[in-house]
Backbone and ligand atoms as CSV (ligand in chain L), in Angstrom:
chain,resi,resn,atom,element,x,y,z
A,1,UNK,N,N,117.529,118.790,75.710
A,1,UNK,CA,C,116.550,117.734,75.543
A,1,UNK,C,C,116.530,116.884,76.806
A,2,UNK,N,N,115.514,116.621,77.184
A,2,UNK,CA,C,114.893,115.571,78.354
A,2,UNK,C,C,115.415,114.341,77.927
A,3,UNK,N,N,116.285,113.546,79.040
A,3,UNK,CA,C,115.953,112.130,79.074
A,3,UNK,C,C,115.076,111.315,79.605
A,4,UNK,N,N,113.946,112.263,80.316
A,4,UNK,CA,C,113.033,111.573,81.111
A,4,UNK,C,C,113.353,111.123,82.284
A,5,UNK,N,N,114.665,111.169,82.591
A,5,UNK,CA,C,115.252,111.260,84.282
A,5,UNK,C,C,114.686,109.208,84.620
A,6,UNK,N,N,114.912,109.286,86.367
A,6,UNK,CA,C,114.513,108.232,86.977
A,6,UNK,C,C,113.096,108.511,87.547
A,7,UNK,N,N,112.013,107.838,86.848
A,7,UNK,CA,C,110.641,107.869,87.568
A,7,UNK,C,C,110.791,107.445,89.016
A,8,UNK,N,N,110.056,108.479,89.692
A,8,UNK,CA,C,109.453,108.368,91.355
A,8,UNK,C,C,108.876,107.298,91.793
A,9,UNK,N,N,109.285,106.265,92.287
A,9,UNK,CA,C,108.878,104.781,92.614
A,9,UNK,C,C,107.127,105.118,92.898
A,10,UNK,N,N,107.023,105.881,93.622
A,10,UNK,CA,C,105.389,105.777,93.482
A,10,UNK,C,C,104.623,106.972,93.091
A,11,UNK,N,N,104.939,107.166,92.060
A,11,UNK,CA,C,104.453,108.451,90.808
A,11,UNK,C,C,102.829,108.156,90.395
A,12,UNK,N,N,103.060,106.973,90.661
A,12,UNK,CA,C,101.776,106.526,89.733
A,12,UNK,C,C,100.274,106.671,91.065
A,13,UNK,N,N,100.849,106.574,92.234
A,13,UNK,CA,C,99.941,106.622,93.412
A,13,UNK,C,C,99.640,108.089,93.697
A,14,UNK,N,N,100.904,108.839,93.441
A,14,UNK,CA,C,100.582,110.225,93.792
A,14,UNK,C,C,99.702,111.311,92.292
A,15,UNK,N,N,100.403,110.857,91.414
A,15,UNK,CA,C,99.980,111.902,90.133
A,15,UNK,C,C,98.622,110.887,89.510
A,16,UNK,N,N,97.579,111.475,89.385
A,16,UNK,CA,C,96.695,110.857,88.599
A,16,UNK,C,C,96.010,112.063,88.289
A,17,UNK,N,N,94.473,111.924,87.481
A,17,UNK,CA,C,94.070,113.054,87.108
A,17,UNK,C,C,93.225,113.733,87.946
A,18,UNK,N,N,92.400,113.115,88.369
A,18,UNK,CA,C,91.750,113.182,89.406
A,18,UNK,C,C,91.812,113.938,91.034
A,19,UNK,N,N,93.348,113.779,91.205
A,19,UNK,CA,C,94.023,113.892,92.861
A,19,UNK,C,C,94.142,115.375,92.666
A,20,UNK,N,N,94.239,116.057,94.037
A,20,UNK,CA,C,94.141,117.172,94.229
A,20,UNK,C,C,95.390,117.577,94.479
A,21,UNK,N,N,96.172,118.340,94.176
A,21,UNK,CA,C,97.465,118.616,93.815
A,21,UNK,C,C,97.961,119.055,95.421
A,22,UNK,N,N,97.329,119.576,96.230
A,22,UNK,CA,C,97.777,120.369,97.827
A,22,UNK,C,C,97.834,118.499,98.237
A,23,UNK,N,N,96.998,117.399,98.358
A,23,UNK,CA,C,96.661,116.546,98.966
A,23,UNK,C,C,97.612,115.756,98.396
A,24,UNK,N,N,97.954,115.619,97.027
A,24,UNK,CA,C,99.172,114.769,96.553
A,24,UNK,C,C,100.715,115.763,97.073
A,25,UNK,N,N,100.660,116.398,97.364
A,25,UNK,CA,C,101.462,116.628,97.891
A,25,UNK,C,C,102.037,116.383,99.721
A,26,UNK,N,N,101.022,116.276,100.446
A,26,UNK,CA,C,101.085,115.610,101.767
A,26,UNK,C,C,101.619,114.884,101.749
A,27,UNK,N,N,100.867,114.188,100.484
A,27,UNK,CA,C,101.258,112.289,100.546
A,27,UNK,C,C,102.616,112.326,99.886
A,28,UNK,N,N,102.900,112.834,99.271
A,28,UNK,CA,C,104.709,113.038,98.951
A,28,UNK,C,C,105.562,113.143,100.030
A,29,UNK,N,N,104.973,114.442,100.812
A,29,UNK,CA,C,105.680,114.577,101.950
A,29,UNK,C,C,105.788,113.648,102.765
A,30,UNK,N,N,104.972,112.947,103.150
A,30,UNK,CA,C,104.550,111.764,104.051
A,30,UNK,C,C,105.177,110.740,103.355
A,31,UNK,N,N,105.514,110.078,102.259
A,31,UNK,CA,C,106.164,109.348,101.996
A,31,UNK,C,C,107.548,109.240,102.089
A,32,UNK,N,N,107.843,110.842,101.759
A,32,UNK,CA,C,109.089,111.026,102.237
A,32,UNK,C,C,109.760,110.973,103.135
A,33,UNK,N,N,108.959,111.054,104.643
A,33,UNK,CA,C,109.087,111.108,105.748
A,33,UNK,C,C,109.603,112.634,106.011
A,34,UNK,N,N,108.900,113.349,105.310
A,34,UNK,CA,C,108.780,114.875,105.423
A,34,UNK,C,C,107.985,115.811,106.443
A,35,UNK,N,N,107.484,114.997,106.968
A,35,UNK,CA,C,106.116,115.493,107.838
A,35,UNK,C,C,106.677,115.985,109.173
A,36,UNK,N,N,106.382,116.661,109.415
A,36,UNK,CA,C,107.241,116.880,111.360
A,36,UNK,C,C,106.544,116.128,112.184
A,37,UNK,N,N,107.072,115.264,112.710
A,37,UNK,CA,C,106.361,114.999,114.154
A,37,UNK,C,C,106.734,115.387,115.561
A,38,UNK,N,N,106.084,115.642,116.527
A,38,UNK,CA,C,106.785,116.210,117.588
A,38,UNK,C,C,107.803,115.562,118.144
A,39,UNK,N,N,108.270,114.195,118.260
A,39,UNK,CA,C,109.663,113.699,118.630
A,39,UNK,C,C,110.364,115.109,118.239
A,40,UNK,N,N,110.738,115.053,116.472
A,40,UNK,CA,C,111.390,115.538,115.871
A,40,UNK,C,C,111.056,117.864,116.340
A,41,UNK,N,N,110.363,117.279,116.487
A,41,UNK,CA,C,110.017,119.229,117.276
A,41,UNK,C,C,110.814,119.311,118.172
A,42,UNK,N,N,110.513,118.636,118.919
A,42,UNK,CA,C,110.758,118.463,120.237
A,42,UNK,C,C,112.498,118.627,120.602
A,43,UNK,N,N,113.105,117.366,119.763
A,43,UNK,CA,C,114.809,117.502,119.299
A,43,UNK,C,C,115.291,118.753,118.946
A,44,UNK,N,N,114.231,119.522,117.913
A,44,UNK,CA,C,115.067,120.472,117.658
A,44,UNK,C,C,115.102,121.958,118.011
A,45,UNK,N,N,113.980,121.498,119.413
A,45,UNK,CA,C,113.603,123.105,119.983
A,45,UNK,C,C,112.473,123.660,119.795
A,46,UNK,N,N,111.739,123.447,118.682
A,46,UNK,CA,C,110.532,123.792,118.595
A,46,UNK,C,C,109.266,123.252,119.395
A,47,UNK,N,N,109.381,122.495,120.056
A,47,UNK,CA,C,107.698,122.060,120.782
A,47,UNK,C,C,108.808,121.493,122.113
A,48,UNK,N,N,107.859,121.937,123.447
A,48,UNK,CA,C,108.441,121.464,124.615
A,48,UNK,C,C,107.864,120.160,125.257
A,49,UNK,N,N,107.265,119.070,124.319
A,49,UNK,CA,C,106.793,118.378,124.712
A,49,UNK,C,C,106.762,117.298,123.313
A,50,UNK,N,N,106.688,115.569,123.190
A,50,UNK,CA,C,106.752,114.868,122.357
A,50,UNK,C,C,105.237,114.212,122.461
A,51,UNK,N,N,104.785,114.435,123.258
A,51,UNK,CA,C,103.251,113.454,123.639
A,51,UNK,C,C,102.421,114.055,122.472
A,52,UNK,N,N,101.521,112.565,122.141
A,52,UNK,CA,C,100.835,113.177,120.459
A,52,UNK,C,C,99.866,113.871,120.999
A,53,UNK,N,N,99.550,114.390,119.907
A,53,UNK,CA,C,98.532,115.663,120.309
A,53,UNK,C,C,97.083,115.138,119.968
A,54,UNK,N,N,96.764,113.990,119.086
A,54,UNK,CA,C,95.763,113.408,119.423
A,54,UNK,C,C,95.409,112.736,120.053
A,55,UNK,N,N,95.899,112.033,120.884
A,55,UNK,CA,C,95.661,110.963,121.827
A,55,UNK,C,C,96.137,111.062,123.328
A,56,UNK,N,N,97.172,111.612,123.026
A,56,UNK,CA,C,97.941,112.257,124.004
A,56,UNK,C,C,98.643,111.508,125.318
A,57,UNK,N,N,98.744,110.199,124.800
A,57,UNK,CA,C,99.181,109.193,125.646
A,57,UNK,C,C,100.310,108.582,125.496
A,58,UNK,N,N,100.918,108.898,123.978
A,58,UNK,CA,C,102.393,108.476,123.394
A,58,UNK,C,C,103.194,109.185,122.823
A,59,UNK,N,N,104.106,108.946,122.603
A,59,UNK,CA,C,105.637,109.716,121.779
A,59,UNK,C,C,104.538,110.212,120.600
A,60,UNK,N,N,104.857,110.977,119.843
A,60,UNK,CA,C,104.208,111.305,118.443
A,60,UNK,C,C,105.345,111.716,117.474
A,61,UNK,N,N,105.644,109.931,116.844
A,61,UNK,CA,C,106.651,110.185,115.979
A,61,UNK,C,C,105.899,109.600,114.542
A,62,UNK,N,N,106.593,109.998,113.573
A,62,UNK,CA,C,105.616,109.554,112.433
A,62,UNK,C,C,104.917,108.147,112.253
A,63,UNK,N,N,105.715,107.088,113.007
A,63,UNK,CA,C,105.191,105.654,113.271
A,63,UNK,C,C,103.525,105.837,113.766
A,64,UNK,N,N,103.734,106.264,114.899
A,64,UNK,CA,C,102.722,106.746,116.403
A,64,UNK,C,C,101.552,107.537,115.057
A,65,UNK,N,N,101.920,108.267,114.865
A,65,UNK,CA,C,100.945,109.308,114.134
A,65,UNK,C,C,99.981,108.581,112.966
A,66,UNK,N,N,100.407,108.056,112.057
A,66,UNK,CA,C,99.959,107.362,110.957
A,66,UNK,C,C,99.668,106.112,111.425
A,67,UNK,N,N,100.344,105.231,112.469
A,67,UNK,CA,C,99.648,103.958,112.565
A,67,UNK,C,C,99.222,103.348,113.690
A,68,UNK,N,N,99.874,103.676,114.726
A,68,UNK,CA,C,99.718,103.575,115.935
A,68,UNK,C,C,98.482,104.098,116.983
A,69,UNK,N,N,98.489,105.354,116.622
A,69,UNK,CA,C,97.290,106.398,117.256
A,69,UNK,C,C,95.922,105.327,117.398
A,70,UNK,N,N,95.500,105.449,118.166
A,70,UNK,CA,C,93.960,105.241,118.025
A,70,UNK,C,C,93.215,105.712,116.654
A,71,UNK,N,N,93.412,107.016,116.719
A,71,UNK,CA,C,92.441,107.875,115.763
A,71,UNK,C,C,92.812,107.386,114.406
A,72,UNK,N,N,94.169,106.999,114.258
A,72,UNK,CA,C,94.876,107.199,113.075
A,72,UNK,C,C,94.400,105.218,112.466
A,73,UNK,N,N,94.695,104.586,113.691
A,73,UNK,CA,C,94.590,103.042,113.613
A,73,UNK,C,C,92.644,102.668,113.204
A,74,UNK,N,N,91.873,103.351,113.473
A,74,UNK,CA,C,90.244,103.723,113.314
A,74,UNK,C,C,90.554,104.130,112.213
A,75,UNK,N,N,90.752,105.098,111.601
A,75,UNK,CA,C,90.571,105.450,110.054
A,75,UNK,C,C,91.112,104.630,108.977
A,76,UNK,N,N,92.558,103.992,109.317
A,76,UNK,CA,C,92.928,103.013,108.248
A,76,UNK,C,C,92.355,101.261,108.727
A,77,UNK,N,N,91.497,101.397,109.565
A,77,UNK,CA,C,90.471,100.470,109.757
A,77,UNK,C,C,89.249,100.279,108.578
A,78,UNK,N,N,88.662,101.218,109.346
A,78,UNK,CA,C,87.678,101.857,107.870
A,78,UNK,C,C,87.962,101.766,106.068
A,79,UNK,N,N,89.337,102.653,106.166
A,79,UNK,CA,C,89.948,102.322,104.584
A,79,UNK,C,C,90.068,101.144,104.164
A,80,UNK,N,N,90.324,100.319,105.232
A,80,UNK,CA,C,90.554,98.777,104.691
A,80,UNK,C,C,89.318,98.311,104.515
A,81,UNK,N,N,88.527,98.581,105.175
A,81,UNK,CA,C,87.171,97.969,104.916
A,81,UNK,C,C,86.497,98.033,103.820
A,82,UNK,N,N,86.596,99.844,103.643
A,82,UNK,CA,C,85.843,100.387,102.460
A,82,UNK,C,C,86.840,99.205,101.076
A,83,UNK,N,N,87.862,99.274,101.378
A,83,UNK,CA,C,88.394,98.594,99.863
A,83,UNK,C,C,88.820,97.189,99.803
A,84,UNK,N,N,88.374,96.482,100.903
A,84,UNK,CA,C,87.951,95.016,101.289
A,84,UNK,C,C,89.398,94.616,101.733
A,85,UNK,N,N,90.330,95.390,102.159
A,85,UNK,CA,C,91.586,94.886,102.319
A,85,UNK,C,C,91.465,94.793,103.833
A,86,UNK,N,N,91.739,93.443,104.291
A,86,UNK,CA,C,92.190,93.095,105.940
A,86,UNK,C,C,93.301,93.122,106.235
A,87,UNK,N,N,93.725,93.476,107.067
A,87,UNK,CA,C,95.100,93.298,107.600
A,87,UNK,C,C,95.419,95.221,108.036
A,88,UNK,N,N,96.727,94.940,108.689
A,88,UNK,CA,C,97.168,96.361,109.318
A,88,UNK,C,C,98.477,96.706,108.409
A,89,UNK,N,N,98.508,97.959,108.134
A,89,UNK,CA,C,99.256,98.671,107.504
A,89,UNK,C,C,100.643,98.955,108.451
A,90,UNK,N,N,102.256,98.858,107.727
A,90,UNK,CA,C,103.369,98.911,108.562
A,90,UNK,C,C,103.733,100.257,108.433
A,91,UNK,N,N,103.819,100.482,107.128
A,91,UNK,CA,C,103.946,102.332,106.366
A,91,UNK,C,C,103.639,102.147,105.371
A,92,UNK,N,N,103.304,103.726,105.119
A,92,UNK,CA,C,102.662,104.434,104.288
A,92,UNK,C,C,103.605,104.145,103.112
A,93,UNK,N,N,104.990,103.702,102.820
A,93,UNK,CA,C,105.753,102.985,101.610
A,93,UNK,C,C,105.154,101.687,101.239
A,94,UNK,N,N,105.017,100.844,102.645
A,94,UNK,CA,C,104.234,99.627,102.230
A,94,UNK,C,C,102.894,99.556,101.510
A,95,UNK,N,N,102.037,100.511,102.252
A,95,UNK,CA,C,100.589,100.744,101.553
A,95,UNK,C,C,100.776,101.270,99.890
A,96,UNK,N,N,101.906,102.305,99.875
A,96,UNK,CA,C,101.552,102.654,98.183
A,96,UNK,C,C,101.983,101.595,97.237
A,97,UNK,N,N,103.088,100.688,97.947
A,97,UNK,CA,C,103.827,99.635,96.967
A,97,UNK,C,C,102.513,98.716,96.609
A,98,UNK,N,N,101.673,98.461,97.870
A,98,UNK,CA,C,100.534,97.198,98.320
A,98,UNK,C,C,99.340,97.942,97.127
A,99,UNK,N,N,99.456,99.240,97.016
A,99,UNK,CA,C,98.042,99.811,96.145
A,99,UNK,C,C,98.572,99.692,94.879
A,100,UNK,N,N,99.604,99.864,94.583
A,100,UNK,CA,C,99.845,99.530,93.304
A,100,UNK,C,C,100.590,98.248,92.280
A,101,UNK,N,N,100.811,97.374,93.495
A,101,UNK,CA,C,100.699,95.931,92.925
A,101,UNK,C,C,99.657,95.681,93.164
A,102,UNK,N,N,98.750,95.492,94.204
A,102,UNK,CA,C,97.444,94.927,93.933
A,102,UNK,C,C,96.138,95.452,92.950
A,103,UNK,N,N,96.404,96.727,92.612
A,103,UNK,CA,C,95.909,98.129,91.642
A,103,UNK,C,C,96.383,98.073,90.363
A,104,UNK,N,N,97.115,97.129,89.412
A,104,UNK,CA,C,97.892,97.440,88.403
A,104,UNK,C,C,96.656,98.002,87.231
A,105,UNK,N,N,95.759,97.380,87.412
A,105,UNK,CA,C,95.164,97.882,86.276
A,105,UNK,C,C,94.555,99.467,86.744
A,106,UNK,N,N,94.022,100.114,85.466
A,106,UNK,CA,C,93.267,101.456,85.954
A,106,UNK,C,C,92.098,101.093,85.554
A,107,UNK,N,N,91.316,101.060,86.564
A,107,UNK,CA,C,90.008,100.794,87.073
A,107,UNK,C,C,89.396,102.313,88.159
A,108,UNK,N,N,88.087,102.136,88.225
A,108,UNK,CA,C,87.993,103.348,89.309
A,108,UNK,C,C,88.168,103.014,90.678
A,109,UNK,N,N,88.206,101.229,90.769
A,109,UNK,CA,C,88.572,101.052,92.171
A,109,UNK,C,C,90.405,101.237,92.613
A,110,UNK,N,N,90.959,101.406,91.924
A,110,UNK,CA,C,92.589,101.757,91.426
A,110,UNK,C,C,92.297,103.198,91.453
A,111,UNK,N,N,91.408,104.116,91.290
A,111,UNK,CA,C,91.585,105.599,91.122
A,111,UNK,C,C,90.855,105.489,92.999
A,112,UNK,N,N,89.741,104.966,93.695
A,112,UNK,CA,C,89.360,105.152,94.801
A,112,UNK,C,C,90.717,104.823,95.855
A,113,UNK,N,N,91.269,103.468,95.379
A,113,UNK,CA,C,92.240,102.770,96.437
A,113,UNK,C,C,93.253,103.878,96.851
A,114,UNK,N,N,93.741,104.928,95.462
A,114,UNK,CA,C,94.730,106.029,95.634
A,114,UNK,C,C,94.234,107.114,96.270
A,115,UNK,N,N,92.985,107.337,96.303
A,115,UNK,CA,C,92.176,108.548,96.586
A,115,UNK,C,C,92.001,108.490,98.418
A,116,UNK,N,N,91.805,107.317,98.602
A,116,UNK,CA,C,91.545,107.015,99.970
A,116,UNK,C,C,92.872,106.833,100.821
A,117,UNK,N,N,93.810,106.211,100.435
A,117,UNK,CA,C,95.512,106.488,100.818
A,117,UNK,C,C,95.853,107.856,101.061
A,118,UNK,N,N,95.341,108.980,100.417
A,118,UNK,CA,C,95.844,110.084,100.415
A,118,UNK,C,C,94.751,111.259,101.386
A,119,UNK,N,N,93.903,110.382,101.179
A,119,UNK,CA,C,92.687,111.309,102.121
A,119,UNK,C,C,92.874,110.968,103.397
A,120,UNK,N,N,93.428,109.601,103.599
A,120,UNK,CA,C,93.396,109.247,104.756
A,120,UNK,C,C,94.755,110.223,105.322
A,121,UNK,N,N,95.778,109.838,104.705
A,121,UNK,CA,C,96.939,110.820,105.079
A,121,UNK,C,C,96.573,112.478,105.541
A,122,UNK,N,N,96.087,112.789,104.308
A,122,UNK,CA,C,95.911,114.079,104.617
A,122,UNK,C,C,94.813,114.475,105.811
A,123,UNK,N,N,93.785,113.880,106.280
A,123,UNK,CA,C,93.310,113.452,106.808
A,123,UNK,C,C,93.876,113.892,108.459
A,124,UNK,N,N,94.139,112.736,108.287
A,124,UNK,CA,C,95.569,112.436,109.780
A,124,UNK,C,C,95.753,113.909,109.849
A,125,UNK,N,N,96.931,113.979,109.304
A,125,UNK,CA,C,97.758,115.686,109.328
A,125,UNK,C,C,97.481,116.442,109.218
A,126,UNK,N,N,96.043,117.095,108.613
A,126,UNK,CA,C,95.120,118.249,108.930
A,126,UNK,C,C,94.544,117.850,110.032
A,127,UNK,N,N,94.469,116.667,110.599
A,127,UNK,CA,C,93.687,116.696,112.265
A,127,UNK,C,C,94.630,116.721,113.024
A,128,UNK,N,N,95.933,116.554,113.066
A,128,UNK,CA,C,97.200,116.745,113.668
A,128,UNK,C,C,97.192,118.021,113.853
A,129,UNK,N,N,97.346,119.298,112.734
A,129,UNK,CA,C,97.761,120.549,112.602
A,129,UNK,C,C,96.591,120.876,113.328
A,130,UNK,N,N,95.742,120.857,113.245
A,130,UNK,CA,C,94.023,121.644,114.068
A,130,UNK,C,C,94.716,121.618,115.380
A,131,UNK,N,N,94.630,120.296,115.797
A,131,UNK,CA,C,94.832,120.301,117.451
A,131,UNK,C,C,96.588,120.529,117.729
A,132,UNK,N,N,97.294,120.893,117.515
A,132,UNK,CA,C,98.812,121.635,116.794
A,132,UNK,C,C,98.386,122.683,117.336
A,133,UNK,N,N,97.717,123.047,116.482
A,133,UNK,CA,C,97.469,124.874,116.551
A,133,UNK,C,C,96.309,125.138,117.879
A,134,UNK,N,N,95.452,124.245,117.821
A,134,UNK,CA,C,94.423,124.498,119.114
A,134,UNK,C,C,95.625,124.247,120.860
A,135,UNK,N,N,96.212,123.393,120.520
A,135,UNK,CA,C,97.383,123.227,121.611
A,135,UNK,C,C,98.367,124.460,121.958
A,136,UNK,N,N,98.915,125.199,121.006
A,136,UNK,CA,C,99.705,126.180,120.794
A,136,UNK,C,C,99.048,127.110,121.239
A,137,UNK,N,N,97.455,127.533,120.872
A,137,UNK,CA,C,97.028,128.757,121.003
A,137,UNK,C,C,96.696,128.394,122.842
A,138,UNK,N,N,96.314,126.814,123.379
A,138,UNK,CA,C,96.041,127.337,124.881
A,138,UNK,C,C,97.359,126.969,125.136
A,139,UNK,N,N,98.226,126.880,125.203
A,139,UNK,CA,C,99.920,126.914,125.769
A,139,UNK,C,C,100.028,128.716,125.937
A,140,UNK,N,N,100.045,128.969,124.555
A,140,UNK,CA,C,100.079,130.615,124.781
A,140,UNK,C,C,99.282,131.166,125.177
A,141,UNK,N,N,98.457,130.845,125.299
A,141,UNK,CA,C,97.526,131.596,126.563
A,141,UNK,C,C,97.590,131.462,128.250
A,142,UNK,N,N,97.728,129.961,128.233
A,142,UNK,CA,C,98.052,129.707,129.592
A,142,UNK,C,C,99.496,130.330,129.902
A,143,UNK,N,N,100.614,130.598,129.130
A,143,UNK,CA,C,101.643,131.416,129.587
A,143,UNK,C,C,101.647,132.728,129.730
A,144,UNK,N,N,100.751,133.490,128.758
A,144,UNK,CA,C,99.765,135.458,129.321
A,144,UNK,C,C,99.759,135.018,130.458
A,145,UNK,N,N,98.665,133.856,131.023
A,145,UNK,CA,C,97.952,133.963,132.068
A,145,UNK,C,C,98.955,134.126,133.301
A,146,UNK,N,N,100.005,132.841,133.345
A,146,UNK,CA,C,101.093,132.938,133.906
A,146,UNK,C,C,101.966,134.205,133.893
A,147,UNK,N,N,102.278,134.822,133.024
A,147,UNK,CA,C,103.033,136.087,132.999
A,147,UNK,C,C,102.000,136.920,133.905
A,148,UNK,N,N,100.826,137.233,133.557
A,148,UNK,CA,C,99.817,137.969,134.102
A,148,UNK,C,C,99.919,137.618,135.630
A,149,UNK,N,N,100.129,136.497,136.202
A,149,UNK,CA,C,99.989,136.219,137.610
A,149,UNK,C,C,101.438,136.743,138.535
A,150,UNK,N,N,102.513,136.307,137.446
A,150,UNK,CA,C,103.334,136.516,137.983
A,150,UNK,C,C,104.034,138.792,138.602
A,151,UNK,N,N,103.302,138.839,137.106
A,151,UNK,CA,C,103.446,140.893,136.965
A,151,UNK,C,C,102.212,140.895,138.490
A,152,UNK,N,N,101.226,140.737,138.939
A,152,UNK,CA,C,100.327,140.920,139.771
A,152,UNK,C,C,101.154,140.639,141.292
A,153,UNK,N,N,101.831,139.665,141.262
A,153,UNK,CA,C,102.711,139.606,142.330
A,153,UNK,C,C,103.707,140.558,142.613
A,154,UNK,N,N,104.372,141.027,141.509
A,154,UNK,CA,C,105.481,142.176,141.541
A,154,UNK,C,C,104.738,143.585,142.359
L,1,ZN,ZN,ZN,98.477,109.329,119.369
């Protein structure tokens, strides 16, 4: 028999009926601080470089990525707007605690406020992974090319 365990401090931001189960899951990850960022690539061998891949002017650590970025600082611009909230977001813990004390009731602006937290996330990190993978594919190409120059010399 279930005791019902310890509820997930922000269960109520991620599980609703509505949310798309791949996208509530980002935002899990992302809350968790699950997400890779290239600092963390970078440390452990996988990416030879930490500069974000959207902007491409700073470290790209999960701070940089979600709040810092230009691209990233423009979209949770917008979110705030769309849901009349001013001010700048510190993390993505602060924003779900901030959506669901200021959200207690269920309303559809309480089902949008969660919807837009998570779009925005996912958001971010599917435009992260695009240019990820668009970066990767000309790295590996520009290194053929390099191999190719170098076999032509031999
Ligand atoms: Zn950036």
């Amino acid at each position: 028999m279930r005791d019902g365990g310890v509820q997930y401090q922000f269960s109520n931001v991620l599980w609703f009926p509505t949310h798309s189960p791949k996208v509530a899951m980002c935002l899990l990850r992302a809350l968790n601080v699950k997400l890779l960022a290239r600092d963390l690539l970078m440390s452990i061998g996988v990416s030879d470089t930490d500069i974000c891949v959207l902007c491409g002017s700073a470290e790209e650590s999960v701070q940089h990525l979600f709040f810092v970025c230009p691209f990233s600082a423009y979209l949770w611009a917008l979110c705030g707007l769309k849901l009349g909230i001013l001010g700048s977001i510190s993390t993505l813990q602060d924003e779900a605690m901030n959506i669901q004390s200021r959200f207690k009731i269920k309303t559809n602006i309480c089902v949008l406020a969660k919807h837009i937290l998570s779009a925005a996330v996912w958001h971010i990190w599917k435009r992260r992974i695009s240019e990820y993978s668009n970066y990767r594919s000309r790295t590996t190409f520009w290194c053929l090319g390099s191999y190719m120059r170098i076999l032509d010399c031999c």
